[in-house]
C-alpha positions, 0 to 999 in steps of 0.5 A: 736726304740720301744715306742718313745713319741714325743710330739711339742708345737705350737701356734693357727690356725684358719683353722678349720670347725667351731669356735673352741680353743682347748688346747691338747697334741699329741703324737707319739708312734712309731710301730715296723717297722712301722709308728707312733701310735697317743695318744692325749688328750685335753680340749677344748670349741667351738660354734656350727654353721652350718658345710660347705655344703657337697663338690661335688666330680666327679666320675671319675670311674675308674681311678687310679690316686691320685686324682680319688683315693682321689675323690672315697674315699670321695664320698664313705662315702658321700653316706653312709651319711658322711658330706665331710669337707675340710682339715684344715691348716697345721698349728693347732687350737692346742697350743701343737702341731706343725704341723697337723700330723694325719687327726683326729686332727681338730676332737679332742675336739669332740672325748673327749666329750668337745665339742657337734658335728656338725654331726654324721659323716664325712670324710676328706682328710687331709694334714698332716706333719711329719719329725720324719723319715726325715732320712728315706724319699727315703730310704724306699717305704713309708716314707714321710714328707707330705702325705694325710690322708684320714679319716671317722669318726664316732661320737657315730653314728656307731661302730666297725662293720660297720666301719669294713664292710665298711673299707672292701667294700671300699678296695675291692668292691670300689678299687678292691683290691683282698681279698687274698692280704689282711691282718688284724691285731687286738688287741690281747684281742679284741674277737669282732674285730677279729669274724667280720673280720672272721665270717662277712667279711670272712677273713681266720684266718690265715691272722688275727693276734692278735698284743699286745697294743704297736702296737693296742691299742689306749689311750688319756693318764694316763686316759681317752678315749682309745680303740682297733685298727685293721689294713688293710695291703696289701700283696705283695708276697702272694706267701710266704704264711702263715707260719711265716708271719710277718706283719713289714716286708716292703718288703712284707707287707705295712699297708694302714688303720688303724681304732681306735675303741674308747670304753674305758674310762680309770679310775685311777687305770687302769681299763677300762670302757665303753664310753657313746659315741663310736668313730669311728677315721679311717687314710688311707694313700693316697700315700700307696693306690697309690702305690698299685694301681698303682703297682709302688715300692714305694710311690714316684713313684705314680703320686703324687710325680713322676711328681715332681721328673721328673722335678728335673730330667730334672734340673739335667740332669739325668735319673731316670730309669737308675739312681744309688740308691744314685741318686734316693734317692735324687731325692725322697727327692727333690719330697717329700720335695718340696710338704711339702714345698710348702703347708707349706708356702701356709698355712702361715709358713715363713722361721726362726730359731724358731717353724714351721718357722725351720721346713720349712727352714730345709725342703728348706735347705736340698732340696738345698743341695741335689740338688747341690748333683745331680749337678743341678747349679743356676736356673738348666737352665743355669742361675748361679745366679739363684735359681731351688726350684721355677722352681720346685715348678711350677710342685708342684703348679701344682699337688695342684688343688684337694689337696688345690685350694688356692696353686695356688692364693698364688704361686707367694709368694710361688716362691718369697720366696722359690728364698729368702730362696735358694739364702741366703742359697746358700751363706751360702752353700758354705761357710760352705761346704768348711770349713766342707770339712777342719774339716772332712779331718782332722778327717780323718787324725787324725782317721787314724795316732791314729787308732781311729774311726774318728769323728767331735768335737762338738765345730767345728759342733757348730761353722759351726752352730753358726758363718757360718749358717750351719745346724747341720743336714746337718753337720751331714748328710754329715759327715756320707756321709763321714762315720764320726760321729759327737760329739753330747755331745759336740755340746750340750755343747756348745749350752748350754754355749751360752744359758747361755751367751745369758741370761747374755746379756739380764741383768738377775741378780742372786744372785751370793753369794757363800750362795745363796742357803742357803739364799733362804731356809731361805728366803720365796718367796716374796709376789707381791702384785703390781698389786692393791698396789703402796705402803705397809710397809714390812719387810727386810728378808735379805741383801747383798752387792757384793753378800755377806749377811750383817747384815746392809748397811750403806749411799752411798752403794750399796745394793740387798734388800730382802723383805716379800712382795712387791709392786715392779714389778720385770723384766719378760715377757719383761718389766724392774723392777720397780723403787721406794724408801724403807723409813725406818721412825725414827718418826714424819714421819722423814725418818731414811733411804732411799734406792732408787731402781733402778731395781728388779729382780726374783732369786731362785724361786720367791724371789724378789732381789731389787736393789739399793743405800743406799741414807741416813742413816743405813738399817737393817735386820729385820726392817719395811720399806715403800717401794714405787713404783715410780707411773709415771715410773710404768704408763709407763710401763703399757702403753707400755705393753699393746700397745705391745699386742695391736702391736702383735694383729694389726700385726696379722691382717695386715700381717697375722696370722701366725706371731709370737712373738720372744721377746719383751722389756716394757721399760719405754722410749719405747717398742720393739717387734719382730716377724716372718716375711720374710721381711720389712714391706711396710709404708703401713702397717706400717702405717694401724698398727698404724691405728689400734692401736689408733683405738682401744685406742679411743674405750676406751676398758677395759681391762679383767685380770683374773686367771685360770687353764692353760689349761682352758687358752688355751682353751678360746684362749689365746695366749701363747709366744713359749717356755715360761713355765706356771704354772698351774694357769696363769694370763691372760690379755684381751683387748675384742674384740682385743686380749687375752694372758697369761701375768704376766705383768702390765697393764692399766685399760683402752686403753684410758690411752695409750693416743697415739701409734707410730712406731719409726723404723722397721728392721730386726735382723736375717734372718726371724726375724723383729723387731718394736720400739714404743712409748706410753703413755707419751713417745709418747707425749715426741716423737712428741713433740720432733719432732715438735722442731727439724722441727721448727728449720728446718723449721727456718734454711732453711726458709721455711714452714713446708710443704716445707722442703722436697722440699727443701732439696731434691733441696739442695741434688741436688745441692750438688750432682753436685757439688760433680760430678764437683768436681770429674770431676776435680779430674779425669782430674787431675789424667788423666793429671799425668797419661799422664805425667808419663806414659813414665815412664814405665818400659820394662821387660821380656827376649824381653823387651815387657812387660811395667811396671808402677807403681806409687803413686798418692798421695792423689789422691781418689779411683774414680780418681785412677781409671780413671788414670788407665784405661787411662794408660791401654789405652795407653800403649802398650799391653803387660802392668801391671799399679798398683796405690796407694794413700792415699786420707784421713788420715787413708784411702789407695787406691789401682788399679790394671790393667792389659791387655790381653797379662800380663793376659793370662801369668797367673797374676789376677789383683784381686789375685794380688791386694789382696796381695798388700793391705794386706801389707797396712792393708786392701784387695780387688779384682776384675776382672783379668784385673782390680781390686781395693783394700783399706787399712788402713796403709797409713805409709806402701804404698811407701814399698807396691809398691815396692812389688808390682813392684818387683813382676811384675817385677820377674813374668814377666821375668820368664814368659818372658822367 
């Protein structure tokens, strides 16, 4: 695939050197056979401030481990005057990108010339995430999702020669790579480029080849910075000689460094001009120089990985060495994989369905497929129930001293989450796998009967991924597996019909009129002017009841009211419309019509729909109207919405700054929030949350709003909501010193006017997906003072002061909690004391008579007392015995017991299986173990012929087993 542009949103990070907010684009352009080209673009803005001191690296001499290899390449620049800066987070300062995906990312803002550098030069070693080829990761020698991208960088100090003299020394004075194994590539018009390496470093022409500007040239977009690049390639079978030599063929050649020679500034007509600054951006894959050092077939067998996929090795009880092509492939996906899991989860990424949190989930999930693939059970050391990426993970932890010391203080997270992620995922597995197996065997079948090539619906690929959690990745990879194709079209389909359901249930209102369009070309877009103006005199541009334009709309009727302008907030961004009056005056400040509103939506662009009820008189297209928002309604609103960012920053501080918003409701009554997070927030920090916030209420901040450029937006920090779309202008709302986002919303003036903040729950809503409810404002005053009621009527019930109450009831509790067990004893005994009575009931069957049958209704008897029966009966009657017992112990309510001993189980009857069937009969199901299995239902009417089934099945089981 040739001139692939892949371009990832993201939100912020602040893992970068110096202070810095950034706003950009990154793209990927794919080289023929080869990587991806990095094109990026930004507008940026930071403080200068003192850059860490340089990091001390020991020489190792001449060691070829990964480390020495990493340690050698950094202590190399740094002696030629390089500043060694630490990695940043996997997780970007970059709204527009995902993930840190190239080692000159954190540098971008320098390079564009918005931001004044710190140093002349530096080097790094930067932790980088892709999974553009996630299908390719233990298919080829060199395809991973996390590698290391070692870089010098240049910033205006020196240019395209000493970059080239230097990158040459490195490779083969430094590492000791032979100089005939070395090939170059270079733009095709750079004459400079190519007379260095010939002429200056000596290379032979015939191992420099010219490549056009898919592969050598970089740019930063339509216009902007841009430049040449040239490649150093290793040649492994040297012996084939020069003659056709082709620099994408793998087998033979792999590029290890790759310089980008920034000298162009690129105008609007295309023309290129030179740089005032000329940069220097260089990316030598650590993993690629290991291979080649350590003369292993791939990347994956270098010791950065292989230790890793040694231990998945030992899990599975298998060789690598003597290992198949499939196993080994498997093995390098678990050795990959698990490094980008880890230090992905170590930077702050949690586990979800959305952003970066997908990114890792789909990373772990593949992980733990491919590992029950290779036949690795539970833990991988004999505990079933247990979870393998931990143990896996250990080895990964391990490997992580020189690449991130932090990886270690965060490993026990790290192995608490990874447990999390693989034992829900497991459940999930097994579900998914058994249907899947069902969908593919039946394409299969329908393939081979139509002589067509076999191929899974999407609606089936969209159900395994909707109703049982399953990947459509995975589906799509086991279908292959399989040599099935999958109906992407349709799959796609029905994702977009449950898109479109989804905005439905969140009441978005259209303008479902058969003329809807034409109404909106003759109706302009409605002017807000709410922000300032609870109040203005406007005009009625159209009407319509049921969806259906009308000229007029009499008293009582429902009515959609389209305005010139308006002072309505209408629904977006999580907070309600407003609500309010449209007065129509017939003079002498006597109202001729009133409509009262009751919510106001956006349809057609920015067409205001308000929405309501004719209260008194006739409304009319064209007539003025008084339209008046209802002011206390409109203060609640604003209270909750700025609480809500209020929420978002305190969570930030209190859980980390990784969390992000996933929706949010400004309602009048209250506010709801939700956002990443692994798991329930303690009371603790539930508690320092609300600390925080009425905090910063009493500080009496005012609030910043201000309109300006998107980009410049991003640049100053604001956060931006994952997915949203923005204008290029965007409104942003800033509490200073606590929070800044883009926000159409309304707000208050002052923190003050909050009055107060509570937290009224806190739960999950899906799996990495926590949700807060909280009152403000009015609504929190309303909320205590409620609260104070009810316990005043406690404290009243029970006689006791405010203080008291827990005490109290929890001793009430107590003494339920006896009385409850006495009453059950009672129950038990009665249930004991039937079953010694009926017990000689007990029916002898089979050819020898030596099975005993009994079963019997119990009445009302309740599951605990069924139970006890049972077990008593077990332990009298002679083995062989099979008891079954039902009761109806409520209305609506059927309780059932199974329980057989040895000498009925091992003729092949499961009290579980058995059981099961039983009380389908009566509405209900159950299980459990083959000797004792309990079971419910809801048809008391139907238990007397559920028994009888019940005995008639024994009965015939075990006389056929009998003989």
């Amino acid at each position: 695939m040739e001139g692939l542009a892949l371009a990832v949103p993201v939100a912020q990070s602040q893992l970068l050197p110096f202070p810095t907010a950034y706003t950009g684009f990154v793209s990927l352009k794919r080289h023929r056979g080869r990587g991806f080209r990095f094109r990026t673009w930004l507008c940026s803005q930071a403080q200068g401030v003192p850059l860490p001191e340089q990091v001390t690296v020991p020489d190792t001499e001449n060691s070829l481990t990964g480390d020495s290899i990493r340690q050698r390449f950094l202590n190399f620049y740094a002696s030629r005057g390089h500043k060694v800066l630490p990695s940043a987070s996997l997780v970007p300062d970059d709204p527009t990108v995902l993930l840190t995906i190239a080692g000159m990312l954190q540098f971008k803002p320098i390079f564009l010339g918005k931001v004044p550098r710190q140093v002349p030069c530096a080097a790094t070693a930067q932790r980088c995430i892709r999974t553009n080829d996630i299908h390719n990761v233990g298919l080829t020698a060199r395809h991973q999702t996390f590698f290391e991208m070692l870089g010098n960088f240049s910033f205006g100090h020196y240019f395209k020669k000493q970059a080239i003299l230097w990158a040459w020394e490195l490779s083969t004075a430094e590492f000791g790579l032979p100089p005939d194994r070395l090939w170059i590539s270079v733009y095709e018009d750079d004459d400079e480029a190519f007379q260095l390496w010939s002429d200056e470093v000596g290379v032979p022409v015939e191992r420099i080849k010219r490549l056009g500007e898919e592969d050598n040239f970089w740019t930063s977009g339509v216009t902007g910075p841009c430049g040449p690049c040239s490649e150093i390639y290793y040649d492994f079978h040297p012996e084939r000689g020069y003659v056709d030599a082709d620099l994408n063929d793998d087998t033979r050649f792999i590029e290890f460094y790759n310089l980008v020679f920034m000298q162009y500034n690129k105008k609007d007509d295309s023309s290129l001009e030179p740089l005032k600054q000329k940069n220097i951006d260089t990316g030598l894959g650590l993993e690629r120089m290991a291979r080649i050092l350590q003369k292993v077939p791939n990347n994956y067998e270098t010791d950065l990985i292989f230790p890793i996929i040694e231990k998945a090795s030992k899990l599975a009880n298998v060789s690598y060495g003597i290992a198949d092509d499939q196993t080994k492939r498997n093995l390098k996906i678990i050795g990959d994989h698990m490094r980008a899991i880890v230090f992905l989860i170590s930077d702050g990424v949690v586990p979800s369905n959305v952003g970066r949190g997908y990114v890792v989930r789909r990373l772990i999930r593949r992980v733990v497929r491919t590992g029950r693939l290779l036949g690795i059970k539970g833990d991988g050391r004999g505990d079933l129930e247990g979870a393998f990426l931990p143990i896996i993970a250990e080895k990964v932890v391990e490997l992580s001293t020189h690449i991130d010391a932090d990886v270690m203080n965060k490993a026990s997270r790290i192995f608490e989450e990874l447990k999390r992620e693989e034992l829900r995922f497991v459940q999930t597995l097994e579900r998914g796998e058994k249907l899947l197996e069902e969908k593919l065997s039946d394409a299969l079948s329908s393939a081979e009967r139509n002589g067509t090539v076999p191929c899974l619906a999407g609606e089936d690929v969209f159900l395994l991924y909707d109703t049982y959690g399953y990947p459509m990745e995975i589906t799509k990879e086991v279908a292959e597996e399989r040599g099935v194709s999958i109906d992407m079209d349709g799959f796609d389909i029905e994702m977009e019909k449950q898109r479109r359901q989804s905005q439905a249930a969140h009441n978005t209102v259209k303008l479902d009129i058969e003329n809807g369009e034409n109404i909106a070309e003759n109706v302009p877009d409605t002017e807000f002017i709410g922000y300032d103006n609870l109040h203005c005199k406007a005009m009625i541009e159209s009407l319509m009841v049921n969806g259906n334009p009308a000229p007029q709309v009499s008293e009582g009727s429902n009515v959609e009211v389209l305005l010139n302008k308006t002072p309505f907030y209408a629904e977006s961004g999580g907070q309600i419309g407003d609500h309010g009056y449209l007065y129509i005056s017939k003079g002498e400040n006597q109202p001729k019509a009133v409509v009262e509103i009751l919510d106001v939506q956006k349809s057609f662009g920015n067409i205001f729909v308000h929405k309501g009820t004719v209260q008194k008189g006739v409304v009319e297209v064209g007539k003025e109207v008084e339209a008046a928002v209802d002011v206390k309604l409109r203060q609640r609103a604003k209270v909750h919405h700025t609480a809500t960012h209020l929420l978002q920053a305190a969570l930030k501080k209190v859980i980390g700054q990784e969390t992000s918003q996933a929706g949010s409701l400004v309602a009048f009554d209250r506010l709801r929030f939700d956002f990443n997070f692994h798991r329930p927030l303690r009371d603790s920090e539930l508690a320092e949350i609300e600390v925080l916030i009425n905090g910063w209420i009493e500080d009496a901040t005012q609030l910043q709003t201000k309109v300006m450029p998107l980009v410049e937006a991003k640049s100053a920090g604001a956060i931006a909501m994952f997915g949203e779309k923005y204008g290029e202008e965007v409104r942003v709302v800033e509490v200073p010193g606590v929070s800044m986002e883009l926000c159409g919303g309304t707000h208050v003036s002052n923190t003050s006017e909050i009055r107060g903040f509570k937290i009224i729950s806190e739960q999950g809503i899906a799996s990495g997906i926590r949700r807060i409810e909280a009152v403000a404002g009015e609504a929190f005053i309303e909320y205590i003072n409620a609260r104070d009621f009810y316990l005043k009527q406690l404290c009243s019930t029970l006689k006791v002061k405010p203080e008291e109450v827990t005490t109290r009831i929890e001793n009430l509790l107590e003494e339920l909690r006896a009385v409850r067990n006495e009453n059950s004893a009672v129950h038990a005994k009665a249930a004991i004391y039937k079953a010694s009575v009926i017990a000689s009931k007990a029916m002898l069957v089979g050819n020898s008579k030596q099975y005993r049958v009994l079963v019997e209704c119990f009445d009302d008897a309740d599951a605990e007392s069924l139970k006890s029966a049972a077990e008593y009966l077990l332990e009298t009657l002679t083995d062989p015995a099979a008891v079954v017992l039902g009761s109806c112990p409520g209305e609506g309510k059927v309780s059932l017991v199974a329980a057989f001993t040895p000498g009925v189980v091992d003729q092949g009857i499961q009290a579980g299986k058995f059981i099961g069937q039983i009380a389908k009969l009566c509405g209900g199901g159950g299980g459990g173990r083959p000797n004792f299995a309990q079971a419910g239902g809801r048809k008391p009417e139907n238990l007397a012929s559920a028994l009888d089934k019940a005995r008639s099945e024994l009965i015939a089981t075990l006389c056929e087993k009998g003989n």
